[in-house]
Each structure stands twice: as C-alpha cells, then as structure tokens.
C-alpha positions in Angstrom: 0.0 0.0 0.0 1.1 3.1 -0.7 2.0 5.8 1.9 0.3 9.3 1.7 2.3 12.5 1.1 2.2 15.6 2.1 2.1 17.4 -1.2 0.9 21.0 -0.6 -0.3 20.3 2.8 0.7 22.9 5.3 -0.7 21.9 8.4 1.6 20.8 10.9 -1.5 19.4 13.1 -3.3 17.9 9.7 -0.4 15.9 8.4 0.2 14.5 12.1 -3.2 13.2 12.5 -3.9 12.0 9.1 -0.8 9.8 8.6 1.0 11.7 6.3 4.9 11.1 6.1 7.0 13.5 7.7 10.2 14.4 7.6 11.3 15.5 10.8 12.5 19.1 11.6 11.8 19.5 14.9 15.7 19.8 16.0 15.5 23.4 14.6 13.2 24.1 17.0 15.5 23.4 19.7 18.3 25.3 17.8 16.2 28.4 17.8 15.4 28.5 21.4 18.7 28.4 22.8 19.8 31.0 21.0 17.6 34.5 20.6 13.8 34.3 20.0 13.0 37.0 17.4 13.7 35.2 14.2 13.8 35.6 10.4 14.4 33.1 7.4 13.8 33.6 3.2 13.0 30.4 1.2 12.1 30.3 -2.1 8.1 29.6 -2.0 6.9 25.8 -2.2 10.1 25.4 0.2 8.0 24.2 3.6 8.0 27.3 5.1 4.4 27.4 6.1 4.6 23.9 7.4 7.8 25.0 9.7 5.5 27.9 11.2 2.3 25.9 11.3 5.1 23.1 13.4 6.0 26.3 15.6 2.5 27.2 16.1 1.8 23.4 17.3 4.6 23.3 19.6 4.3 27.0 21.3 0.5 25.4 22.4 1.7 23.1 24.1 0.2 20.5 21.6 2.4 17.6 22.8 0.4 14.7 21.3 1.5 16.0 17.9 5.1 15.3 18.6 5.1 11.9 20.0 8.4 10.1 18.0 10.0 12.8 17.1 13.3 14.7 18.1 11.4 16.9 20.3 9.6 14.7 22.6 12.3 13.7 24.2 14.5 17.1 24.7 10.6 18.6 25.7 10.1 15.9 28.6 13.6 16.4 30.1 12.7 19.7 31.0 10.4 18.9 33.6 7.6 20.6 34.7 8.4 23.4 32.1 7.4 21.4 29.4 5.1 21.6 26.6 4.3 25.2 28.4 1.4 26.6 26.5 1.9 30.4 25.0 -0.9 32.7 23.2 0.1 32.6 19.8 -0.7 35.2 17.2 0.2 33.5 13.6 0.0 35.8 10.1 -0.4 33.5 7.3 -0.3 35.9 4.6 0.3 33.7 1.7 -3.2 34.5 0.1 -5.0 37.6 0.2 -6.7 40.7 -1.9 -3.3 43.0 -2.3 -4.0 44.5 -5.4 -7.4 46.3 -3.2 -7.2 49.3 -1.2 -8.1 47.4 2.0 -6.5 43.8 0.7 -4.2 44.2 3.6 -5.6 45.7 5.7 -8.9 43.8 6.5 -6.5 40.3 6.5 -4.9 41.4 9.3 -7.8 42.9 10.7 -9.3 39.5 10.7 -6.0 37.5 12.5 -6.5 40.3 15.0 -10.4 39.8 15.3 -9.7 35.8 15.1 -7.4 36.1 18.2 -9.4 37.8 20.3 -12.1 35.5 19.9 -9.8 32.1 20.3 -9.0 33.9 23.8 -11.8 35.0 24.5 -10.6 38.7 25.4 -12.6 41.0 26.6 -13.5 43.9 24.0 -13.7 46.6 26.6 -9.9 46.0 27.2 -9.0 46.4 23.9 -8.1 50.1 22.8 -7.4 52.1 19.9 -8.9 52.4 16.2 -5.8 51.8 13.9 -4.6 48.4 13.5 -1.2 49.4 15.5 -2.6 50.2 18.4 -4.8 47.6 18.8 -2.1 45.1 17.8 0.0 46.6 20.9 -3.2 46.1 22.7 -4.2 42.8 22.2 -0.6 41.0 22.6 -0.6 43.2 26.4 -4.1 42.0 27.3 -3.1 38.6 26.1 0.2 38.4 28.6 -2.3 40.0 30.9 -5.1 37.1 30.8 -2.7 33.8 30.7 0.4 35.3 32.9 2.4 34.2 29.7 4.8 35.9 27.2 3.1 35.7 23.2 4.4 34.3 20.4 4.1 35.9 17.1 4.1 33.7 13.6 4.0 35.5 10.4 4.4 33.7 7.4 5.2 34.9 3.8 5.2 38.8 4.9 6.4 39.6 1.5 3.9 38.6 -0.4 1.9 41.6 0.0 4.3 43.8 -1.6 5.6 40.7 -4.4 2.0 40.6 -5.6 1.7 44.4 -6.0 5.1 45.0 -7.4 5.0 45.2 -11.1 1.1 45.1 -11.3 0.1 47.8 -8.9 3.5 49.6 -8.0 1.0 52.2 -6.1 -0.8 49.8 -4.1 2.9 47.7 -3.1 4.0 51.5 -1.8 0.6 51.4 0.8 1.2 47.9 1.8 4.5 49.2 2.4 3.6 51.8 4.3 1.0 49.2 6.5 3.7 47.1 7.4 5.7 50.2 8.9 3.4 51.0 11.4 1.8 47.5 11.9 4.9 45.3 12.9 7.0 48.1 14.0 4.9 47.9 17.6 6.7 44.9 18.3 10.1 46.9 18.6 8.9 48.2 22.1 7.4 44.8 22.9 10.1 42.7 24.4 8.9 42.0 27.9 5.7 41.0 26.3 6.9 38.8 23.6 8.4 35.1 23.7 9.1 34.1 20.6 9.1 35.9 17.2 9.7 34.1 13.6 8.7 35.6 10.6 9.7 34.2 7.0 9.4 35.5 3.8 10.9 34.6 -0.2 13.0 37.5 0.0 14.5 40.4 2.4 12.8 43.5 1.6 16.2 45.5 3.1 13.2 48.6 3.0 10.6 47.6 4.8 10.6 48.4 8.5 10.6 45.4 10.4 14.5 44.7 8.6 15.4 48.3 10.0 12.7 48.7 12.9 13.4 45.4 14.8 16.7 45.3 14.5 16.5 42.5 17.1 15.5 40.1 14.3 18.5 37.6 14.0 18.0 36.6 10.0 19.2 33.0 9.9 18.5 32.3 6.0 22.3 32.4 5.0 23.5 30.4 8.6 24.9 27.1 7.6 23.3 25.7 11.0 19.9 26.5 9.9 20.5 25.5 6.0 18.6 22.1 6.1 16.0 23.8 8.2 13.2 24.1 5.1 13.7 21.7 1.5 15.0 17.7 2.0 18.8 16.8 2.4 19.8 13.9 0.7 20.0 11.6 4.4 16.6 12.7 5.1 15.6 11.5 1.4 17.5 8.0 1.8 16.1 7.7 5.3 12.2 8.8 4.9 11.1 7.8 1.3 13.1 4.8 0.3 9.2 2.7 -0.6 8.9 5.8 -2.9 12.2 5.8 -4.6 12.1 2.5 -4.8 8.3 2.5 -7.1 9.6 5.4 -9.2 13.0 3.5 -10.0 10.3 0.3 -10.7 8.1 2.3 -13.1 10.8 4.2 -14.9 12.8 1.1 -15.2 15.9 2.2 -13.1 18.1 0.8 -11.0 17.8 2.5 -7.0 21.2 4.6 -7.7 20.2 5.5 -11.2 17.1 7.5 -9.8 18.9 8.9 -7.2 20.8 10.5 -9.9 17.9 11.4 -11.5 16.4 12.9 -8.8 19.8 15.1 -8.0 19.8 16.0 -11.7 16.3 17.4 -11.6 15.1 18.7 -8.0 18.7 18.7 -5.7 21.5 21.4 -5.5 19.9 24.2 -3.4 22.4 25.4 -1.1 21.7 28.5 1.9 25.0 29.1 2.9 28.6 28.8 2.1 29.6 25.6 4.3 25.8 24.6 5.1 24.2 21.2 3.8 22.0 20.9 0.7 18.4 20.1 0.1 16.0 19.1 -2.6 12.7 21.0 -3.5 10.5 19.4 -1.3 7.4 19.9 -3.4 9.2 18.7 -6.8 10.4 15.7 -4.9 6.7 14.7 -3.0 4.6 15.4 -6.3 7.3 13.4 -7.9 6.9 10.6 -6.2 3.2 11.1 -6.1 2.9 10.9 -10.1 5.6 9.1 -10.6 7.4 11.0 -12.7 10.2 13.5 -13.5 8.5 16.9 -14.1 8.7 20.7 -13.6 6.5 20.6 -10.7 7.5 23.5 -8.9 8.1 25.8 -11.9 4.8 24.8 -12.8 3.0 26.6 -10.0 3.6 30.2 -11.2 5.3 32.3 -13.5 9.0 34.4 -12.7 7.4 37.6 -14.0 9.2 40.1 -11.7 12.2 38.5 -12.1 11.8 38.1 -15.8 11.1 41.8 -16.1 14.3 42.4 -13.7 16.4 40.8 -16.5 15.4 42.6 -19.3 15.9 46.0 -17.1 19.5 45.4 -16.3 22.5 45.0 -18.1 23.1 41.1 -17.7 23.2 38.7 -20.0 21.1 35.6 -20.2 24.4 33.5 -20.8 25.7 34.9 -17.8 22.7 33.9 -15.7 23.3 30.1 -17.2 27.0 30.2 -17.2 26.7 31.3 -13.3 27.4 34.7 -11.1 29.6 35.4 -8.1 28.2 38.2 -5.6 29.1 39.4 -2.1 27.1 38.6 1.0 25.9 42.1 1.2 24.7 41.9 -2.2 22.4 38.5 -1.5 21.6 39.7 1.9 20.4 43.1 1.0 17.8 43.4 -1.7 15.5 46.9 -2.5 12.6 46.7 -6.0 14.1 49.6 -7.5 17.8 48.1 -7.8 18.8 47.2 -11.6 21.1 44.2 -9.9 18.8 41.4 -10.5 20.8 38.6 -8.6 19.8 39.0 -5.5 16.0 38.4 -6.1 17.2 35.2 -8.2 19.3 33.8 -5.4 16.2 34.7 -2.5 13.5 33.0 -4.5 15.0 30.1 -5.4 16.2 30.7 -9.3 19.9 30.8 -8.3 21.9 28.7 -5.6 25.0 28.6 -4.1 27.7 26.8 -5.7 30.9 27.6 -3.9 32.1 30.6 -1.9 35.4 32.4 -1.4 36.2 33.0 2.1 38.8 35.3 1.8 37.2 37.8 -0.2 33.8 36.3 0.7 32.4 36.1 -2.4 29.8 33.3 -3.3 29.6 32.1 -6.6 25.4 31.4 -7.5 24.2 29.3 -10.7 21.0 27.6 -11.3 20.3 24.6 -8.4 19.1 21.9 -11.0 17.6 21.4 -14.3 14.1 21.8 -13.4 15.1 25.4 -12.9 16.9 26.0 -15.3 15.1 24.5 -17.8 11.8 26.0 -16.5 13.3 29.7 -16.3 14.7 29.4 -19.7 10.8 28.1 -21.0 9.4 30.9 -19.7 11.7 33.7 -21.1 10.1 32.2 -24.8 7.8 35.1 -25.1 10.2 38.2 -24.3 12.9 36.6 -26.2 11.6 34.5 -29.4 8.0 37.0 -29.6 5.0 35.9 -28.4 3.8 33.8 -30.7 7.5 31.4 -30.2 6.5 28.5 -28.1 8.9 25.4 -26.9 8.4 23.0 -29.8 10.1 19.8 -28.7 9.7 18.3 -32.2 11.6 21.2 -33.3 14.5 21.2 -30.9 14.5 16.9 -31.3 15.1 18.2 -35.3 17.9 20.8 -34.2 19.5 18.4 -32.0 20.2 15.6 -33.7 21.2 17.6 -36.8 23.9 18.8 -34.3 24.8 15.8 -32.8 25.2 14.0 -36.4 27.8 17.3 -37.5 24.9 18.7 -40.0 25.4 22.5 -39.4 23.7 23.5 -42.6 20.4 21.5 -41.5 20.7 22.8 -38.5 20.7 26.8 -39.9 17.9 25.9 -41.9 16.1 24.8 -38.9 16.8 28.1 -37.1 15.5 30.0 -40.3 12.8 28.4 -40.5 11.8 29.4 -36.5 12.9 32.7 -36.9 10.5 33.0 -39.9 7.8 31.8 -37.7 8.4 34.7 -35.1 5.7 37.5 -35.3 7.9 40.0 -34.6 5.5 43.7 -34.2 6.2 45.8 -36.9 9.6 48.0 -36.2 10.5 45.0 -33.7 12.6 42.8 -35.2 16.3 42.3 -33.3 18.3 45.5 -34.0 21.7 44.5 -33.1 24.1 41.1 -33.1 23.4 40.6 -29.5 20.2 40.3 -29.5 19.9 38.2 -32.3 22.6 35.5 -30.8 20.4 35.6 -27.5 17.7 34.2 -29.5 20.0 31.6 -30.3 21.5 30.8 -27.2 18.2 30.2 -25.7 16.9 27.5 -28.3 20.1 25.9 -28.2 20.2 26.1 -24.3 16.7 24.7 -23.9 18.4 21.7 -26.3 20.1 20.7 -22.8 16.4 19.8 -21.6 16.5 16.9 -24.1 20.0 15.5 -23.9 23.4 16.4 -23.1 24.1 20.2 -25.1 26.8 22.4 -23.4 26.4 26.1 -24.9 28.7 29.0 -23.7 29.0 32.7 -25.0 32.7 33.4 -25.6 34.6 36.7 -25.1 33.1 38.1 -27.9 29.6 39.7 -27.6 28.1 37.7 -30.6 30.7 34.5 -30.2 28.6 31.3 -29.4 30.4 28.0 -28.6 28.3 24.6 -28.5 29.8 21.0 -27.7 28.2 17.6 -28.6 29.5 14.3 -27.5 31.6 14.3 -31.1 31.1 18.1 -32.1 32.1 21.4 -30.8 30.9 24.2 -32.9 31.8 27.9 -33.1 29.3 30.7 -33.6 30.2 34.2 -34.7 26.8 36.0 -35.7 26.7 39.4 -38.0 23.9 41.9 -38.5 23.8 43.4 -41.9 27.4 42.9 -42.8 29.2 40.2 -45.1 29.5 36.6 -43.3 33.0 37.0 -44.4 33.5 39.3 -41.6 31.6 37.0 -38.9 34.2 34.0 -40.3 37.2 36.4 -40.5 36.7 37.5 -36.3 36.7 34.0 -35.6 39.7 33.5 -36.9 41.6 37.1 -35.9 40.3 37.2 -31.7 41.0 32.8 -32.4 37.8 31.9 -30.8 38.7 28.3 -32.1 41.8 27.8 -30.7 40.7 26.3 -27.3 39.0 23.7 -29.1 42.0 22.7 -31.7 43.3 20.1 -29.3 40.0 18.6 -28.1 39.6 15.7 -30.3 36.2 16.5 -31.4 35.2 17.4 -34.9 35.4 21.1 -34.6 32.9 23.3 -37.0 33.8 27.5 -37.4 30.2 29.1 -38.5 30.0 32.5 -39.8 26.3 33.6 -39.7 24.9 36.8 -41.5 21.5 38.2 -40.0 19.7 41.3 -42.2 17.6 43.5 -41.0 15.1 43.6 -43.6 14.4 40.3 -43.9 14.2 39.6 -39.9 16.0 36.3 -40.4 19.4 35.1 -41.1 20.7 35.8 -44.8 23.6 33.9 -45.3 26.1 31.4 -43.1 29.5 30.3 -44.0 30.5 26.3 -42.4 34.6 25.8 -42.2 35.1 22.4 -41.1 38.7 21.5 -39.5 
C-alpha cells in the first residue's frame, strides 16, 4: 500500500493526525530556542515554510500529542515541569489575500487580529485604539495579561503583500508598504511582552521596516546551522522515502542509484550558505513521487514575472545567468525593487543557488540549483525573447538536436531559419543588433540541454557562441547586416577556435549573417577543420 504524502499540505497538526509522512525538523526548533527568540528566514516559495510555522505554532501550544516520536519529545520531557508550556500565539499566514485592493491588507490582518481575540476570548472593553497598531499593541498586552504568559508571534510569507503588487500595482505595493511600517514596527517596544518571534518570507525587503525597525531580528536564512531547516537533504531522502524511490525506479525502469541521480539532476542542488548542507525542492520531490514521474513541478506553480522583467531591465546577459554569477554577501543579503542588480531576487527566490564561496574575499559564486530550474526559467523567457507567438516545440528542438549531434550545421541553420520565420515579430520590432539576435539563439540551443546532453557557452566576444556535442564542438560568430566574411574572418583574428583545436572532437567554425530587412538570417559560411 502506498504511503500518503504531504504534497501541498501545510498543516503541521493535519499531516500529524492523518498519517501523512513526515520528515522531521523539529531539531530546529531546539536550535532556535537556545539562542535569541526573534527570528527571520527567506526560502524560495513551495520550500515548507508554512509547514515549519504551522510546526512552531503546534509546539508554542503546548500540543504535545502531535510530537510523540519525534526529536522533540524527548528534549521537551527532560525539561520537567516546564514542558510543553502553552503560550498565546498570534500566527500571520499571509500567503493568500486581496493586495491588489485598497483594503487587501488591511482587512486580513484585521481579521487574524479579530480571530485572536475571539480564540482567547478577550474582553472587548480591554482592547483600545482604532488603527490596527494600536490595537495590535493592545491585544498581545491584554493577552500576557489574561494567561500570565509571554506571546508568540508567527507570520508567514510577509512579502507577499508587496511581491503581488510589485509590477502590477507599484501604487498599491507602496501602501502595503507603508502598513507594514506601522503595523509590525509595535513589536520593537514589545520585548517583555513577547516570547518568541519568527517571521519568513521569499526574499529580504532590506526597505521595509521590520529589517530596519526590529533590529533585534536575528536573519538565519544564510547560517549554515539553519540550511537544512526548510527543503530535504539527501540523508533525510535515503532515510524517509526509500518505498517511494524505490516505485519510481520500478516504473521508470531504473536501478535504486540511477534515480537517485535522476532525482539530484532534476530537484537537488539548493544550497543556503557557504559551508551549510543541501536540500531538494521538497514539493518537486513529493509530487514526484506522487505521479511518478520527472517533471517541472514547482516551476509549474507560477510564472517568474518580476524576475523576468528584472532581467530585461538590467545589463546582464542571459548566458551569464546560465553560465553562473559570483556576488558578495551584502549583495544577497540586501535586496531593494528599484535596484537594476537582479541577482539578488534570483538567489532569495530560489532561481539561483549557491555553488561555492570564497572566504577570503567572501564572495559566493550562484548558478542555477538543478535542471528543473533552469530549464523552466529558460521556457518561460520564450515570449520576451523568441515573440510571443515562439512557443517550446520539442519536435523542433529533437530536429535541431540531432542535426547537431550528427555534424549537420547547414540542416541545423535551416532549422533556425525556418523558427525565426515563424516569429511574429511587431512591426519595427525585429532584433536590432548582433546581440540580441545570438540571445535568441543561445536560448533554443540552451533549452536543447532539456532533451539530452548540449553544453552552450558565450565566448569573449559579444556575438561568439560556442556549443559541444558528444563528437562536435561548434563555433558561432553572428553578423547583423554585414558580409558573413566578416563573422568568419573574427573567428579567426580574436582565435575563438583555438581552445578547441586540441579537443579531439570534430570542430565546426560558423560564420552567420542576419539582415535587417528580412528579420531572419541571410547567409552562413561552415569551415570544417
């Protein structure tokens, strides 16, 4: 029989008593209260976040029959008669909600506020104040008031509020802003009030005023202690779901070690900090094993539209984003919408992962965590890159492929003429300079990797385009309205072939002439060598 998984439940209490699996990540919870207790941690979204504070909001009320086998019970019981003490909790789940309206915001936290006073039954009368501030203040002081016990405050996803209003309703992100500034700030003066704070989020809005107002928040997301806390490390996916590794090996017809490696390939390399352990998407990985097979299940659940529309405003390159990035601490840590730098909002949300990191000049190099990412981002850059009427055509990129892999460059050209033909470019619209015509190109050949093995690099030059095959490396100069002669000639001059001379592959120098007028490529010149 088949075990049931969690997929998209976030109910610590729910998955408990309903026999879901669980992987068990109730040692953070020690971790956290032996150190401070106001708290803050960005994970990428899908990442168990909402299930960690859901898990907090179980254990803060004292719900011990929840935690029976797991690390906690044990380190709970030692303590004595302190344990499983029972706190008021005030949890923000703000993961869902009307931002885009005038009082989005405001009426959900109007009703957490509301819902609180009548799970405590307060008493009205007690309560003060008209703006959602002061009665915020009011309600955690008549909460210590009525149980004798310090409150614990939950909020979960607080930047989705201003995410969701970003690009769409810049006005409307500004007043949520402005919300949060007042609202959360009133737990700066709170501390004798307060026992535990933990708010989590996708990214670090280094703007908004709980980052500069409670300064007492100790941010944990880049603490190799606290890396395993959210996603699935690669013990915890041996130990917990070996029955489901095992029945997707079965139905794929792989051996146990072989899915693994599939399973690394497509959902692992997410890393948190420089020295810290990694962890797999834990909702690629359950719905995985749920449909038993190897999809783009998290990519799936929503489109990279800010960060899409980040790219395109600065002045990176897409090959730089696949080829990897290096940035400082500060950079990653420290994130404001209006900044051009788009790397930090692609490391925060999951799009970019650690991958190494420099201590002395503490640098951390960041590339894409696996190919479901990767893959996935490059998919949905389609429209802004090929036109919106360019879709992923597997058929077409199975064509391109293989003409590649067999050493048929000409096919291949006549492939990519053909696409680019099929581009409804608006009038006036049509790629205006070499660049932008060899990012077109890079990105069908890059989305080649989805399929099979395709290595694609840009070179020093800005138009210079190098792919390798198992038996073929070939090198790409591209030329808008000029002779292809010159596209072959600067291959040859700035000898973009010479790292390849010695490689033993069949090597392939490809001079390709775009022309303005007819929006496609014109000419190409094949030296073989």
């Amino acid at each position: 029989m088949e075990r049931r998984l969690p997929v998209g439940i976030q109910s610590f209490k729910n998955l408990r008593e309903n026999g879901y699996v669980y992987v068990d990540k109730t040692e953070y919870i020690c971790r956290l209260q032996s150190g401070s207790k106001s708290y803050f941690l960005y994970r990428p979204r899908r990442f168990g976040k909402s299930l960690f504070i859901s898990t907090l909001e179980s254990y803060f009320s004292g719900e011990k029959e929840l935690f029976k086998g797991l690390y906690i019970e044990e380190k709970e019981n030692s303590r004595g008669r302190d344990a499983w003490t029972k706190y008021p909790v005030i949890s923000f789940y703000l993961s869902g909600g009307a931002y885009n309206s005038e009082i989005g915001l405001d009426d959900l936290l109007s009703a957490v506020l509301e819902g609180c006073i009548e799970r405590y039954q307060l008493d009205r009368k007690s309560i003060i104040g008209d703006t959602l501030p002061v009665r915020f203040r009011s309600i955690i002081e008549c909460l210590y008031e009525k149980t004798g016990s310090q409150v614990v405050v939950l909020v979960d996803e607080y930047d989705k509020p201003l995410l969701a209003t970003a690009i769409s309703n810049p006005k409307q992100e500004e007043a949520n802003r402005q919300l949060y500034k007042g609202f959360f700030s009133v737990l700066k003066d709170m501390d004798g009030y307060l026992k535990f704070v933990f708010f989590t989020g996708v990214t670090k809005f280094s703007k908004v005023s709980i980052f500069s107002d409670l300064n007492q928040l100790n941010d944990i997301s880049m603490d190799d202690k606290y890396s395993g806390i959210c996603g699935i490390t690669e013990d915890e996916l041996e130990a917990s779901f070996r029955p489901e590794i095992e029945l997707l090996a079965e139905k794929h017809g792989l051996s146990f070690d072989a899915c693994l490696a599939r399973l690394r390939k497509t959902y692992d390399g997410y890393h948190f900090s420089g020295e810290g352990v990694g962890v797999y998407n834990p909702f690629s990985l359950l719905s995985a094993f749920e449909k038993k097979n190897f999809r783009r299940y998290w990519f799936g659940t929503a489109t990279p539209e800010i960060l899409i529309k980040k790219l395109k405003e600065s002045e990176l390159s897409l090959s730089t984003i696949v080829d990897g990035v290096a940035a400082s601490e500060d950079e990653l840590m420290d994130y404001r919408i209006e900044d051009k730098n788009p790397i930090p909002l692609f490391y925060q949300s999951g799009y970019l992962t650690i991958c190494g990191y420099d201590d002395e000049f503490g640098i951390y190099s960041l590339k894409f965590p696996n190919d479901e990412v990767k893959y996935g981002f490059l998919n949905s850059l389609i429209p802004s890159v090929l036109g919106q009427g360019g879709q992923e055509n597997p058929l077409s990129l199975k064509f391109m492929l293989e003409d590649l892999r067999s050493g048929a460059p000409d096919s291949f050209l006549n492939h990519i003429r053909s696409l680019f033909a099929s581009i409804p470019y608006p009038e006036g619209r049509a790629p205006e300079y070499e660049g932008e015509w060899s990012r077109q190109i890079f990105l069908i050949l890059s989305l080649m990797g989805a399929y099979t093995q395709c290595e694609v690099h840009m070179a020093t030059g800005r138009a210079d385009c190098v792919v390798k095959t198992s038996d073929y490396i070939y090198v790409f100069e591209f030329k808008l309205d000029a002779p292809v002669e010159e596209a072959m000639a600067q291959i040859d001059t700035r000898g973009y072939a010479i790292p390849y001379s010695a490689d033993g592959r069949k090597l392939y120098k490809i001079g390709v002439s775009f022309l303005t007028e007819k929006r496609n490529i014109d000419k190409w010149l094949v030296i073989g060598q």
